[in-house]
C-alpha positions in Angstrom: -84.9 203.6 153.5 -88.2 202.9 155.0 -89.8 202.1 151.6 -87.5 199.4 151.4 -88.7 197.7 155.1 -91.7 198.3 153.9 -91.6 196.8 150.9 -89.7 193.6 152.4 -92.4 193.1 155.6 -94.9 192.9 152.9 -93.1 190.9 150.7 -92.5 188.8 153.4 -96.4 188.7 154.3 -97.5 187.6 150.9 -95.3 184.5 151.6 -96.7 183.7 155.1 -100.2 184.0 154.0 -99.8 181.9 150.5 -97.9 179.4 152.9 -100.8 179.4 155.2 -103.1 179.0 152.7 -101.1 175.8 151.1 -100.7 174.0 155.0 -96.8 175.1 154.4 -94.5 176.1 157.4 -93.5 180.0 155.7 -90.0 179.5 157.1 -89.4 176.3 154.7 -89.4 179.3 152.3 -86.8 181.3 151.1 -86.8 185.1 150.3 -84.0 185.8 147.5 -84.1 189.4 147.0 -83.1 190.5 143.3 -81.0 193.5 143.8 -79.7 193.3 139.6 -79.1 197.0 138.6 -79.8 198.5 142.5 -76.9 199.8 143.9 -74.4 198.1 146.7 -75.9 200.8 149.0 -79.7 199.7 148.9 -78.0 196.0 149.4 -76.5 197.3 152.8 -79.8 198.7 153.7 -82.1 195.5 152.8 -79.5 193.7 155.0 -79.5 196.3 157.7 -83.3 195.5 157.4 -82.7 191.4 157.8 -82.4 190.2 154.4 -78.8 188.2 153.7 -79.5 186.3 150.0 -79.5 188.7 146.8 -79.6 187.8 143.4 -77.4 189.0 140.3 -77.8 188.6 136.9 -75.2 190.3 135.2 -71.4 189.3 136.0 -69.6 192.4 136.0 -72.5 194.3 137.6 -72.6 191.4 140.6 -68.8 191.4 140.8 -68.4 195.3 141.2 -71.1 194.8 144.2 -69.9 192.0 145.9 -66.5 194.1 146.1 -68.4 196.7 147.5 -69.4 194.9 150.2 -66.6 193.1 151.5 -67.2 194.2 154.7 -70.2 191.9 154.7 -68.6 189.0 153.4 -69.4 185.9 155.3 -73.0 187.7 156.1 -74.2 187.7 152.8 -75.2 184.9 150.3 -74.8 186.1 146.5 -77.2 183.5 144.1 -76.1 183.9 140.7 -79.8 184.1 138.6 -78.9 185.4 134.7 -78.1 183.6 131.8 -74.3 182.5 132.1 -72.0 182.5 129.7 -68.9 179.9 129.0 -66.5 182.8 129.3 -67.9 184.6 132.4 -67.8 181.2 134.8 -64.8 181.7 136.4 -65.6 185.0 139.0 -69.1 183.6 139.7 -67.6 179.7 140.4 -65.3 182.2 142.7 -67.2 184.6 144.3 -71.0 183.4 144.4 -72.8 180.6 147.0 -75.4 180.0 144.6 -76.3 179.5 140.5 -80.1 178.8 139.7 -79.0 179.5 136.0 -77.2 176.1 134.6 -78.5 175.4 131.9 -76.5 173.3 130.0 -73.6 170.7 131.2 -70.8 172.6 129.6 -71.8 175.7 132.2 -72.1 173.3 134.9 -68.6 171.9 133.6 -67.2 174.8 133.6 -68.3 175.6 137.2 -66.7 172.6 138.9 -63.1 172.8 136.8 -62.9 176.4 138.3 -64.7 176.5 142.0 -61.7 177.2 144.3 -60.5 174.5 146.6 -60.9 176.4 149.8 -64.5 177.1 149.2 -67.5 174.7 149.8 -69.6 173.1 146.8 -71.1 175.4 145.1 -74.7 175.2 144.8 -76.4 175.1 141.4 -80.2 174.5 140.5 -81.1 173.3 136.9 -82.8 176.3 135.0 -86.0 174.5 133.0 -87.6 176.4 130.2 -90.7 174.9 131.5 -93.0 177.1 129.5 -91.2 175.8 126.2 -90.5 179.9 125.1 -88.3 179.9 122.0 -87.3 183.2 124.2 -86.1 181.9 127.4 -82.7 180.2 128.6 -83.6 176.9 129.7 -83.6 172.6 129.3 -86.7 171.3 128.1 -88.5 168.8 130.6 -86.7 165.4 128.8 -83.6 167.0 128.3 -83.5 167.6 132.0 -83.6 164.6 133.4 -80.3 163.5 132.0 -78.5 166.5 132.3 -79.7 166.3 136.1 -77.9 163.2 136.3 -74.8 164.0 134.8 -74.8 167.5 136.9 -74.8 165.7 140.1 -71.6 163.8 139.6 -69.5 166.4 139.2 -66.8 167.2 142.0 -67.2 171.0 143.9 -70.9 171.1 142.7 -73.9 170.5 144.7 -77.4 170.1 142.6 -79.7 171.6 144.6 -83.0 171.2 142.4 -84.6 173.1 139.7 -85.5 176.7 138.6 -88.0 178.2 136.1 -89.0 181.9 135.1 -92.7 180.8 133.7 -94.7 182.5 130.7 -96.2 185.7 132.4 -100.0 184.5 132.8 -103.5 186.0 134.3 -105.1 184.2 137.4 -103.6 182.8 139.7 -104.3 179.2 138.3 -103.1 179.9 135.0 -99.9 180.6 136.7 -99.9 177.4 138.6 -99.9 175.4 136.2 -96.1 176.0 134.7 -94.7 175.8 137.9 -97.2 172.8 138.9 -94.8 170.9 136.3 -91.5 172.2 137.4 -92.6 170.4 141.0 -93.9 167.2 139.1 -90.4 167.1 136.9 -88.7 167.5 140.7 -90.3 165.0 142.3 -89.6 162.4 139.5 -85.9 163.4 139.6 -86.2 162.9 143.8 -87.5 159.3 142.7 -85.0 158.4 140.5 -82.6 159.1 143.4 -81.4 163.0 143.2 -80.7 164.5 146.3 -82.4 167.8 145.6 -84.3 169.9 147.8 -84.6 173.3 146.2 -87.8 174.8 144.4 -86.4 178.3 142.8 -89.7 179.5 141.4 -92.1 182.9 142.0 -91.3 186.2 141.1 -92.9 189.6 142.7 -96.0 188.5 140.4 -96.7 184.9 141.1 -95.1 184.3 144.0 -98.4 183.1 145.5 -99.1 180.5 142.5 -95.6 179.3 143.3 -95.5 178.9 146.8 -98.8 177.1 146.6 -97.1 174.6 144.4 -94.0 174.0 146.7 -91.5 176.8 146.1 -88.7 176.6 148.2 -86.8 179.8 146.9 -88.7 182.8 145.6 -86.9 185.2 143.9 -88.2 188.6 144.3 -87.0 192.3 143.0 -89.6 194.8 142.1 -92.2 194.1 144.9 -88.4 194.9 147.1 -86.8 197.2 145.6 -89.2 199.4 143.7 -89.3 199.4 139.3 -85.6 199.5 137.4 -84.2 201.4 135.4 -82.4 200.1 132.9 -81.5 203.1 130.4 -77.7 202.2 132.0 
């Protein structure tokens, strides 16, 4: 699939340069490609290519890949990115490495009471409706601090940091502003004591804005794997 190289080296690019630009090391930042309603086979290939973390944000969708690929198991990390529902924990506390999605403590609850034994802590990020969008999943900035606190004590978890899917905004500083906040609201958590060290912010169309405000994970699907089709 040389599209898809393609499409990753320049993905890939974008991040060195905004790095360079913002005096940032590029390998301090994370490429999570967003392979949600792409096929188990143009997983395999983006891996073939170099890329090991994909994000999923349907359940049964992520579920059915993962199986797929159980050849790969142990070279792939699978971050759990949608809105997560109290009755659809269970297979991603088993089967994913990552959630960037909690966004309430009953999830992250939920999480903990059913992460297997055998498997490490599962990391989770605190998803931040940071653009206050009556539309979007997410804590509010004052609810998060709290919730933060409360996330981090429970067993077979590990609170990673913070996530946010901004407003879609113009320039480039318009969109630096929303995730300008999401740093600000991390770095007061890291004051008050947190040990967090993930950034989950950027998409394919501000990844720039949000690498130039300290994203440590950018989470990128169409600039990857070309426009989705969603009629299924």
């Amino acid at each position: 699939m040389p599209d898809l190289i393609h499409n990753l080296e320049a993905v890939q690019q974008r991040i060195a340069m905004a790095a360079h630009v913002a005096g940032r090391d590029a390998r301090s930042i994370a490429l999570l490609a967003v392979s949600k309603t792409f096929p188990a086979e143009d997983v395999r290939a983006a891996h073939v290519a170099g890329q090991c973390a994909f994000g999923e944000n349907y359940v049964q969708e992520a579920i059915t890949k993962i199986e797929a690929l159980a050849d790969l198991r142990g070279t792939l990390e699978w971050h759990f990115i949608g809105p997560l529902q109290s009755n659809k924990t269970r297979p991603v506390a088993e089967q994913f490495d990552w959630v960037h999605s909690v966004d309430r403590l009953k999830i992250a609850q939920r999480l903990s009471e059913q992460r297997p034994d055998n498997l490490p802590a599962l990391n989770v990020c605190l998803q931040v409706n940071i653009s206050g969008e009556t539309s979007k999943s997410g804590l509010s900035v004052a609810e998060a601090v709290e919730v933060a606190r409360e996330i981090a004590a429970l067993p077979k978890l590990k609170l990673r940091g913070l996530m946010a899917i901004p407003e879609p905004v113009g320039s480039i500083d318009e969109q630096r502003v929303p995730h300008r906040r999401l740093r600000e609201l991390f770095e007061r958590l890291r004051d008050e004591g947190l040990q967090l060290d993930t950034l989950s912010m950027g998409m394919s169309n501000d990844l720039e804005a949000a690498v130039l405000e300290g994203a440590t994970i950018v989470r990128v699907g169409t600039a990857i794997f070309g426009a989705r089709d969603y009629s299924n």
